[in-house]
N, C-alpha and C positions, 0 to 999 in steps of 0.2 A: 504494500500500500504506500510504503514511504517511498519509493523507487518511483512508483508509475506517480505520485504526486510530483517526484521533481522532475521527472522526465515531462510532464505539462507544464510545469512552471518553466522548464526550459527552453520549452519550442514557443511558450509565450514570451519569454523574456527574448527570443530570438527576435520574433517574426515584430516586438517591438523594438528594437535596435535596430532591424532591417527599415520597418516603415521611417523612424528616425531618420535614419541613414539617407533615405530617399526623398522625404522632404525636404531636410537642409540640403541636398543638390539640387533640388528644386528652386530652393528660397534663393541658395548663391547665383545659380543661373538667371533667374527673372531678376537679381540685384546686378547681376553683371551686364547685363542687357540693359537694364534701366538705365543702369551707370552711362554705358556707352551711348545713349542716345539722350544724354540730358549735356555731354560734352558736344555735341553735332548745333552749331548755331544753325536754325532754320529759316532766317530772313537774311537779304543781305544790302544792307542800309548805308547808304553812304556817310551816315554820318555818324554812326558805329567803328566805323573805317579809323586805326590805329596809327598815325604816321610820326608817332615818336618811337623809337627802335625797344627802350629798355620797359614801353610799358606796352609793348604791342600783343596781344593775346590769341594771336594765329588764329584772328578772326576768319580772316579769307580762307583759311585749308580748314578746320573743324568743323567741316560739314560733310556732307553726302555727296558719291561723285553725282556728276551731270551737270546740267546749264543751269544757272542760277541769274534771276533777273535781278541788277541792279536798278533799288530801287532810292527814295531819299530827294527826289528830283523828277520835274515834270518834262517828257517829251515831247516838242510837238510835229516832229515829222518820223513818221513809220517806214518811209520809203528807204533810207535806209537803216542797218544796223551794225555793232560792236559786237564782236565776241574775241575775249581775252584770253591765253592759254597759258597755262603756267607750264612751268620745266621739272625737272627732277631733284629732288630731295634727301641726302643723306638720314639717316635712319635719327638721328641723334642731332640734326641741324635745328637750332634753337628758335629760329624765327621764319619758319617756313611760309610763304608768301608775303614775305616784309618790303620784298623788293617792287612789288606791285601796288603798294597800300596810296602813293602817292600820285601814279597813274591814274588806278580807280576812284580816287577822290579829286582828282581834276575833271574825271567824267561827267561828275554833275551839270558843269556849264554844256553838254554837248547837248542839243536838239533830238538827238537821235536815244531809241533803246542801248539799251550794254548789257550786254552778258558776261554772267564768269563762266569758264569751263573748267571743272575741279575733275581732276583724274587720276586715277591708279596710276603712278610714277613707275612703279615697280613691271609694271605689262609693258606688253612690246608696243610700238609708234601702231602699227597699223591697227590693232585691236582696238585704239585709243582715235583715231582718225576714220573708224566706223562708227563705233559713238556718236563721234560729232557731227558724223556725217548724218548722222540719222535724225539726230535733234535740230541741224538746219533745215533737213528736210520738216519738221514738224512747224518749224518758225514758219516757213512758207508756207505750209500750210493753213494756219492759224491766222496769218498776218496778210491781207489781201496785198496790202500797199507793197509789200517789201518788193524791191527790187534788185537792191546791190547790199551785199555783206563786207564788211570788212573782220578777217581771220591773223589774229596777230598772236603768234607765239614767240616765248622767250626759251632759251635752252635747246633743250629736250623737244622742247612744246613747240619749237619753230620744227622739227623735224618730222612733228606729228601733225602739222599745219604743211606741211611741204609735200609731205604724200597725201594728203586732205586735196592739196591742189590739183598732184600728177592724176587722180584717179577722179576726180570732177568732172558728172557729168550732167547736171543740172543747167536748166534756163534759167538761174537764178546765177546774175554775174558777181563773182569773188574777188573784190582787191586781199588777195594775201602776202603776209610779212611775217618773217622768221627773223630775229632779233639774235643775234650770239649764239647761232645755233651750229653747231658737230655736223652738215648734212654729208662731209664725206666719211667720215666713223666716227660715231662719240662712245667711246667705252665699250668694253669686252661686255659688257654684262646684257647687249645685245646680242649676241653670237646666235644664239639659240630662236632669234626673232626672223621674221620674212625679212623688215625693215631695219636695216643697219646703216642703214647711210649707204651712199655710193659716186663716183665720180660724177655725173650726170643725169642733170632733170632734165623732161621734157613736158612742157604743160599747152593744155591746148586751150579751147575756142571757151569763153565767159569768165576766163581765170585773169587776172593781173597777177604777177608774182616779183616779189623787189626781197630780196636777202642782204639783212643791215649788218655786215662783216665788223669786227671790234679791230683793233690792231689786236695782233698776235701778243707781241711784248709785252703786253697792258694790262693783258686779260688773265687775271688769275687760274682760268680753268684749263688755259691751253698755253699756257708760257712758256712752263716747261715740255712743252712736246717737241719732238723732233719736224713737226710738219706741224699745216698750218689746219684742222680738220675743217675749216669753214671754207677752203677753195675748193671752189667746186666748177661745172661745166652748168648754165641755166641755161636752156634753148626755150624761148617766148616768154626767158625773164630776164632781170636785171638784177645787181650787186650797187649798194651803196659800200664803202669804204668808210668809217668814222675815223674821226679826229682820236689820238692821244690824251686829249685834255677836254675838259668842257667845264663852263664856270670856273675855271679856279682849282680843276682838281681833276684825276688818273680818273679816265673814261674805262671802268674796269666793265665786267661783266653782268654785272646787277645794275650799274646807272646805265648803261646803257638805253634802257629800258624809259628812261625820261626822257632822252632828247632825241628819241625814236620819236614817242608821242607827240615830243614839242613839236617835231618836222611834219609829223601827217597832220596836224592841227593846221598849220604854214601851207602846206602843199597841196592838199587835198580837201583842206575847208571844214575839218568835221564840223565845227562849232557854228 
């Protein structure tokens, strides 16, 4: 009788340590999931927008990938549109889309919508230039008026913008810009990708395409290379060359990025 009582108290003391067990994976699970989507900012406000470095809170990256409508500011012409693409990100890099914050908040004065394009860094350029390619298609679908897009990437994000271009096949015409972008190899950690970069684009009929090259010397991410990865062959594009210096200071990698902007503001009129 004592046996078989504790062999029941057993399998109860069991099958309660087991439900135990299984709850708190539960509880951590839906807390870890909470967690992770009370870190994702879900609006993207311009005037939320961080442009001092030490208090910046990687507004622009903690969200959800895909296009994100800049909002914070009234448009009033639809006909055309912005879409912004960021580059790639070390694991441990402190202020990931820092280098953007000052662009995006010049955006306000522009007439036209703005998008961000937030994406997996880590996946290959083309998996990342389907995406987008897919989500312009929905802009034009949604947006009667749209007529002409402007695709500007930086990095990485010019490379994912670059074969966005080569494989364009919409009536919907694209001014696109690749900013300090790798498009003839940027890093081994492509290898295993379709998209690695290559000597030669070729872009056809509704695309513009203009590659804003950094000086080599200048640019912290390609200084030290033995080659220059941004020369390339562009057939139905063009290569801007920048300055050394701009304001007062080393036109590195990351400001490039402003006096990009400043020139299509000048050149093309966005405002």
């Amino acid at each position: 009788m004592i046996s078989s009582q504790r062999l029941f108290y057993s399998k109860k003391a069991r099958n309660f340590i087991n439900h135990y067990y299984f709850t708190l994976y539960i509880l951590i699970a839906v807390a870890l999931i909470c967690g992770c989507e009370q870190d994702y900012f879900k609006d993207l406000n311009a005037s939320k927008i961080i442009v001092e470095e030490s208090k910046y809170d990687e507004y622009l990256i903690n969200r959800h990938n895909g296009i994100h409508d800049l909002s914070g500011y009234m448009p009033k012409d639809s006909s055309r549109g912005i879409v912004l693409v960021h580059g790639f990100y070390p694991s441990k890099w402190p202020t990931k889309g820092f280098e953007w914050t000052v662009a995006l908040k010049n955006m306000t004065k522009t007439k036209y919508p703005v998008w961000w394009f937030r994406h997996e860094w880590n996946d290959c350029p083309e998996n990342n230039s389907r995406i987008l390619d897919i989500a312009l298609d929905s802009l034009k679908s949604n947006i009667e008026a749209l007529e002409l897009v402007y695709v500007i990437g930086h990095s990485s994000g010019g490379l994912i913008v670059a074969d966005l271009a080569e494989k364009w096949d919409s009536d919907l015409y694209m001014s696109a810009h690749s900013i300090a972008s790798g498009l003839n190899h940027y890093r081994d950690r492509l290898k295993s990708c379709e998209v690695q970069g290559k000597r030669e684009y070729v872009f056809g009929k509704n695309v513009e395409y203009i590659q804003w090259r950094t000086a080599k010397e200048v640019d912290g991410i390609f200084k030290n290379l033995d080659y220059d990865p941004q020369e390339v062959n562009l057939k139905n594009g063009k290569f801007v060359l920048l300055p050394k210096e701009w304001n007062g200071k080393r036109l590195g990698h990351n400001l490039s990025i402003q006096l990009v902007m400043e020139q299509l503001i000048k050149e093309i009129n966005l405002f």
